[in-house]
C-alpha positions as CSV (number, residue, x, y, z in Angstrom):
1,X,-23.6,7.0,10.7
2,X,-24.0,3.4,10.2
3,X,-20.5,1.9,11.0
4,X,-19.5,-0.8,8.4
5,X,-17.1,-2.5,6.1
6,X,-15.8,0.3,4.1
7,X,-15.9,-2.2,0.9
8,X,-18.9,-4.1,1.2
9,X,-21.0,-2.3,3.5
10,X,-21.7,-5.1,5.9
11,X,-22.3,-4.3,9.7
12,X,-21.4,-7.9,10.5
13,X,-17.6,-8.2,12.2
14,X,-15.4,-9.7,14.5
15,X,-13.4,-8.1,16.8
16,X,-9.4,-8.6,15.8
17,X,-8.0,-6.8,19.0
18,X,-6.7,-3.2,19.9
19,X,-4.3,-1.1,17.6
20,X,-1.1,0.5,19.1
21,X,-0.9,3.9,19.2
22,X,2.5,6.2,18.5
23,X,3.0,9.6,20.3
24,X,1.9,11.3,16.9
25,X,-2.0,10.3,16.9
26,X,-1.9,9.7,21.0
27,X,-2.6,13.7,20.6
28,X,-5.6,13.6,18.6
29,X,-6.8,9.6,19.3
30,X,-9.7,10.9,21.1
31,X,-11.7,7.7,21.2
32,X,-11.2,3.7,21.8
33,X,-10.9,2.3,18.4
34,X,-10.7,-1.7,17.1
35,X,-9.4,-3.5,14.5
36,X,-12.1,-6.3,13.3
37,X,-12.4,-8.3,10.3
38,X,-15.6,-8.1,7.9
39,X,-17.9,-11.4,8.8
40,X,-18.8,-11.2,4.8
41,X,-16.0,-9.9,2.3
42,X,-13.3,-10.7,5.2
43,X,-12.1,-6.8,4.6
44,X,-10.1,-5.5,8.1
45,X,-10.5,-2.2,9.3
46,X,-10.8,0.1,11.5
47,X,-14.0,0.5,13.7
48,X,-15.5,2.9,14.5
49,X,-14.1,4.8,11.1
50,X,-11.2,7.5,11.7
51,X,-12.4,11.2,11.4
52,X,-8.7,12.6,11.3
53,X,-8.5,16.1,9.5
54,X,-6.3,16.9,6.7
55,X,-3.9,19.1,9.0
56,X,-3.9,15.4,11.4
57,X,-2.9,13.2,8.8
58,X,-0.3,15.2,7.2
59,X,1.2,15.0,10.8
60,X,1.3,11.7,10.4
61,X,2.8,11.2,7.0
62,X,5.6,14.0,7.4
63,X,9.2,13.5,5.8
64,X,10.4,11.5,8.9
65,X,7.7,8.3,7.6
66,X,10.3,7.5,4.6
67,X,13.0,5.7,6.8
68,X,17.0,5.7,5.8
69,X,17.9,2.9,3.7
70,X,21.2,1.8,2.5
71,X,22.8,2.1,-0.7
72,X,22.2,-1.8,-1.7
73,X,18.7,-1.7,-0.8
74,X,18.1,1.6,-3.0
75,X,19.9,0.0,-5.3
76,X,17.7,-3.5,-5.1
77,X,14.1,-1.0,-4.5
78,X,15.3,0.6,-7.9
79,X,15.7,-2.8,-10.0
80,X,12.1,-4.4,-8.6
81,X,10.9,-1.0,-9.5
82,X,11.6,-1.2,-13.5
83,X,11.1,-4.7,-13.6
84,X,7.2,-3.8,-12.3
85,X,7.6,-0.9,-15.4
86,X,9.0,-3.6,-18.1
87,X,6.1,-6.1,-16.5
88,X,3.0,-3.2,-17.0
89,X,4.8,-2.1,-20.5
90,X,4.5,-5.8,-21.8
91,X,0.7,-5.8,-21.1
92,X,-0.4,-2.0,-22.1
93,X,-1.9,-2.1,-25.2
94,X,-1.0,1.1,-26.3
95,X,2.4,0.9,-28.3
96,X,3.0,4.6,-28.8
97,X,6.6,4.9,-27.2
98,X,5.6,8.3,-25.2
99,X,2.7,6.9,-22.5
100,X,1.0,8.7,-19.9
101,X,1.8,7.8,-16.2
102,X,0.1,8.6,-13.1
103,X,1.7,7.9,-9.8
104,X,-0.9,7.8,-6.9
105,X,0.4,8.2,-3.6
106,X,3.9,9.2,-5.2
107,X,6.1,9.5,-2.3
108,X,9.9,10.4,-2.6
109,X,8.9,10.4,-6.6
110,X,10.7,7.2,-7.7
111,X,8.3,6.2,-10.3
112,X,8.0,9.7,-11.6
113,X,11.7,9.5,-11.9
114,X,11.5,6.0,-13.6
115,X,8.8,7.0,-16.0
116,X,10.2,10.1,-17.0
117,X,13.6,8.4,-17.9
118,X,11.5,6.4,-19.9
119,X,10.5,9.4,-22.0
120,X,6.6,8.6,-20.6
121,X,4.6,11.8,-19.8
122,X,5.0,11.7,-15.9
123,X,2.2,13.1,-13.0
124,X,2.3,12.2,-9.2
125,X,-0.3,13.0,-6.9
126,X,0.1,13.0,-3.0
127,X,-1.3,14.5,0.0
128,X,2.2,15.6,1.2
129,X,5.3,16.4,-0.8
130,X,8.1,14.0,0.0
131,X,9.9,14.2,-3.2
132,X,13.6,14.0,-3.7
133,X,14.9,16.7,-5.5
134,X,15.7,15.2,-8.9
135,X,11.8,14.2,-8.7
136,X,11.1,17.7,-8.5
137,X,12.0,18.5,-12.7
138,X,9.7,21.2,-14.5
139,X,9.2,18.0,-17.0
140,X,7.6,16.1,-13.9
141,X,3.6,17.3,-13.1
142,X,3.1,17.2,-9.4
143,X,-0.5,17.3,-7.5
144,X,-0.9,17.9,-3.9
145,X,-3.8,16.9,-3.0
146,X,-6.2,14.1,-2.3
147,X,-7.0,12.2,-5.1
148,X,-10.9,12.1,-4.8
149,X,-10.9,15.9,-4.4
150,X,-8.5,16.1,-7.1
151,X,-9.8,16.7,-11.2
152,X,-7.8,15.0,-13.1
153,X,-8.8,13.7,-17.2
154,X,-10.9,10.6,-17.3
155,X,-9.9,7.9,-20.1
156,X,-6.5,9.5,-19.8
157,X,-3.2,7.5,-18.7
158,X,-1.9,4.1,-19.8
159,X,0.0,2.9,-16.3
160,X,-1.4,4.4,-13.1
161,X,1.0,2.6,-10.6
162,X,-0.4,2.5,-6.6
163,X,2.1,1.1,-4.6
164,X,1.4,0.9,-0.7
165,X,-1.4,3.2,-1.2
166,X,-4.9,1.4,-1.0
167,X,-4.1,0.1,3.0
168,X,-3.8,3.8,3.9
169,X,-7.2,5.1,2.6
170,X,-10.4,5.1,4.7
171,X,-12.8,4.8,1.4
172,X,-11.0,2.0,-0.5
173,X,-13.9,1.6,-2.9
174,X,-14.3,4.8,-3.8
175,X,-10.8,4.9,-4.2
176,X,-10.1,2.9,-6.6
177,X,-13.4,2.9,-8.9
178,X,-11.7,6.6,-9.4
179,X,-8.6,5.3,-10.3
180,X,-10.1,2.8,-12.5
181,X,-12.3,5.7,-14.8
182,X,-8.8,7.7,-15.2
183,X,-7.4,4.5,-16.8
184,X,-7.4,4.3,-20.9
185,X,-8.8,1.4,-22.0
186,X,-5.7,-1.2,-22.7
187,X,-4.0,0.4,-19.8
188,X,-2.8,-0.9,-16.9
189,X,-3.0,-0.4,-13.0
190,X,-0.4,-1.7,-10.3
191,X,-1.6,-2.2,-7.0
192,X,0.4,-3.3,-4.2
193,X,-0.6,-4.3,-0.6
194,X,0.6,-5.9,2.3
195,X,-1.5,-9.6,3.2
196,X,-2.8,-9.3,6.6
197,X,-3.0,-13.1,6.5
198,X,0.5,-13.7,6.7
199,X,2.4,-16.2,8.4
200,X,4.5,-13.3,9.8
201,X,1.7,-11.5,11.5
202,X,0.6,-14.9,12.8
203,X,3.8,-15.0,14.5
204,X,3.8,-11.8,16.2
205,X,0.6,-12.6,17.4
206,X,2.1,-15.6,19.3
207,X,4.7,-13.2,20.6
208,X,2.1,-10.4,22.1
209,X,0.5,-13.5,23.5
210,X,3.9,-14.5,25.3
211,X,4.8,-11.2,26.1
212,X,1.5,-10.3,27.5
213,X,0.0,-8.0,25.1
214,X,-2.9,-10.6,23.7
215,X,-5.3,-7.8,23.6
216,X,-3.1,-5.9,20.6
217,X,-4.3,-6.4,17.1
218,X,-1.3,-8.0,14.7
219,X,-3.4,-6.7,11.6
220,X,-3.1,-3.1,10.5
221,X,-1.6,-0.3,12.5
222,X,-3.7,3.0,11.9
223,X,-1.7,5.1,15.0
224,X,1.5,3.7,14.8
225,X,3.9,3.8,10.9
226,X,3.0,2.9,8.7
227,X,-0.3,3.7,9.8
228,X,-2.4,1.1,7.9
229,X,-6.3,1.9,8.0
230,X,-7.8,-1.1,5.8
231,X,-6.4,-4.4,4.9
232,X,-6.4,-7.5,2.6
233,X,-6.3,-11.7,2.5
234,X,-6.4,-13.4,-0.5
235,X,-10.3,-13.2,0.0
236,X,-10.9,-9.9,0.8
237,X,-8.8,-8.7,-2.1
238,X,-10.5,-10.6,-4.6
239,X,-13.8,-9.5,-3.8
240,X,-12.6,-5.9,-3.4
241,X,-11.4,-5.9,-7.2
242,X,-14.0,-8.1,-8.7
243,X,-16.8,-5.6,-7.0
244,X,-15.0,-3.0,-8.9
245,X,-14.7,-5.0,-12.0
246,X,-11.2,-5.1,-12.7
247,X,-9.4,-7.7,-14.6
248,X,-6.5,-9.5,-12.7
249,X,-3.8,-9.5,-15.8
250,X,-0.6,-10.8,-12.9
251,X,-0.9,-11.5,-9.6
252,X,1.5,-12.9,-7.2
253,X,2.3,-13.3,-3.2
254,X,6.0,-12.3,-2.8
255,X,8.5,-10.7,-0.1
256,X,11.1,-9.6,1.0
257,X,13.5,-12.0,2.5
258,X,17.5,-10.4,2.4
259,X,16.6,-6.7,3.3
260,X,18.8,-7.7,6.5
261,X,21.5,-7.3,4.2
262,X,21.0,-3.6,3.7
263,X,21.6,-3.1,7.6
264,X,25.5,-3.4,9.6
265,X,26.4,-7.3,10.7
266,X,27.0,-5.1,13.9
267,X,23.3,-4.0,14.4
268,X,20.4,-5.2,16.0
269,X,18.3,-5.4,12.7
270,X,20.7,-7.3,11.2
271,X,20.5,-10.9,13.6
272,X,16.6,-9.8,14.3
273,X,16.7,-10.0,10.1
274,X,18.6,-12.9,9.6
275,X,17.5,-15.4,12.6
276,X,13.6,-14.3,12.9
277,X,12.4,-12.4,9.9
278,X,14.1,-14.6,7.1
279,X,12.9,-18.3,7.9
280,X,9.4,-16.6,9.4
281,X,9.1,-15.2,5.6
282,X,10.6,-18.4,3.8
283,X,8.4,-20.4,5.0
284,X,5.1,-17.8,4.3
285,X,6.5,-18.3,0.9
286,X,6.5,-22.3,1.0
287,X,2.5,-22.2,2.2
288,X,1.5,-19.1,-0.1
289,X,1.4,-16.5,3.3
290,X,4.0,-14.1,2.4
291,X,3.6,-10.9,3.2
292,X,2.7,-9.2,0.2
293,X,0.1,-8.8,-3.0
294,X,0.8,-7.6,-6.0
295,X,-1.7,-7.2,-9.3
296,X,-1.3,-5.6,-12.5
297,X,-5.2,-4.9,-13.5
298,X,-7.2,-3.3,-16.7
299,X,-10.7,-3.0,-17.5
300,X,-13.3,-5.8,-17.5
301,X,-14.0,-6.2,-21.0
């Protein structure tokens, strides 16, 4: 099989560097893999392409992948979460109060819990099931499967929200020209993912260099959490959605700058936070590199 840019289809790349590997995949890694970066759409991946089996990558993605978080950062996750709801709700043209929701890759269930206290008809789909418990209603419709082996109603939902879901798929084209044909026209999709091209990965690149690991990729990390197998620049992620002909309603380039405040003034993450990650990602925000994309998209009309 041809190997190739999983969006474009291009053979033409450059070689990013070497991916770290966790003692999870080290047990079925079985050959040298690269990070490189598309020569045409600017796409990075993974090369040659992963062959993991189902029983593999739920390995990977068990319960232990949603990390511990403290009470103001729930609490902060949770507003950002129903301002993104309030956002998509302004521009769904549908105006019946009870919409249908479709949560791809839905995690712990926080958007199912957030549409379904919205009085939408809520349905999560995942490959693992990593709900809390109050996600876990008889009200709540939950899938566990793949979504491209999954049959769900075409022309259905009004707001399918896919949040840190795109970087993790091998067939991101594919993908999301499904998620796309279960959309109802005037619906919305949310689609969140990390910008490889950010003036934070920069950085640690300077620090593998210093610390003698220059031959480790700072873009993606397919073996190691949160075990990124694709990802975007501004570039790459225009193409990607144009090819599929999606409309860009919102987009913006945002971060995360006080999370250190969800950790103890007496741990390590906390200075790390405040003395390295917060200027790093202040100033990514100044030149338009912050670390993340987000677009709220409907049909090309």
């Amino acid at each position: 099989m041809k190997d190739c840019c999983p969006v474009c289809n291009s053979d033409k790349k450059k070689e990013i560097g070497l991916p770290k590997i966790n003692l999870i995949s080290k047990r079925f890694v079985d050959k040298e893999f690269k990070i490189v970066q598309c020569n045409n759409c600017e796409l990075y991946y993974v090369s040659p392409k992963i062959d993991f089996n189902s029983s593999q990558w739920n390995q990977l993605y068990n319960s232990e992948y949603f990390s511990n978080q403290s009470n103001w950062l729930l609490e902060k996750r949770k507003k950002e979460l129903a301002k993104r709801f309030d956002t998509a709700r302004s521009l769904i043209e549908n105006q019946n109060q009870k919409l249908k929701y479709l949560d791809v890759g839905a995690g712990e269930g926080k958007g199912l819990l957030e549409a379904h206290g919205r009085g939408w008809e809520a349905t999560g789909i995942d490959i693992v099931d990593n709900r809390l418990q109050d996600a876990k209603l008889s009200e709540i419709k939950f899938i566990k499967s793949n979504l491209l082996e999954c049959d769900l109603p075409e022309n259905h939902f009004d707001f399918i929200y896919v949040d840190s879901v795109i970087e993790h798929v091998l067939n991101p084209f594919e993908y999301l020209s499904k998620i796309k044909k279960l959309l109802r026209k005037g619906g919305v999709i949310y689609i969140g993912v990390p910008n490889e091209d950010c003036l934070f990965n920069s950085v640690r690149k300077l620090v593998f260099v210093l610390t003698g690991k220059k031959n480790e990729s700072e873009k993606l990390k397919p073996f190691d959490s949160p075990y990124h197998v694709i990802g975007f620049n501004d570039s790459s992620l225009k193409y990607f959605l144009d090819k599929i002909e999606l409309r860009v309603l919102k987009k913006r380039n945002f971060g995360r700058k006080f999370d250190f405040l969800s950790y103890s003034p007496k741990s390590k993450s906390f200075w790390i936070g405040i003395f390295f990650l917060f200027p790093v990602e202040y100033i990514g925000q100044l030149i338009q590199r912050d670390i993340y994309f987000e677009a709220y998209l409907s049909w090309n009309n």
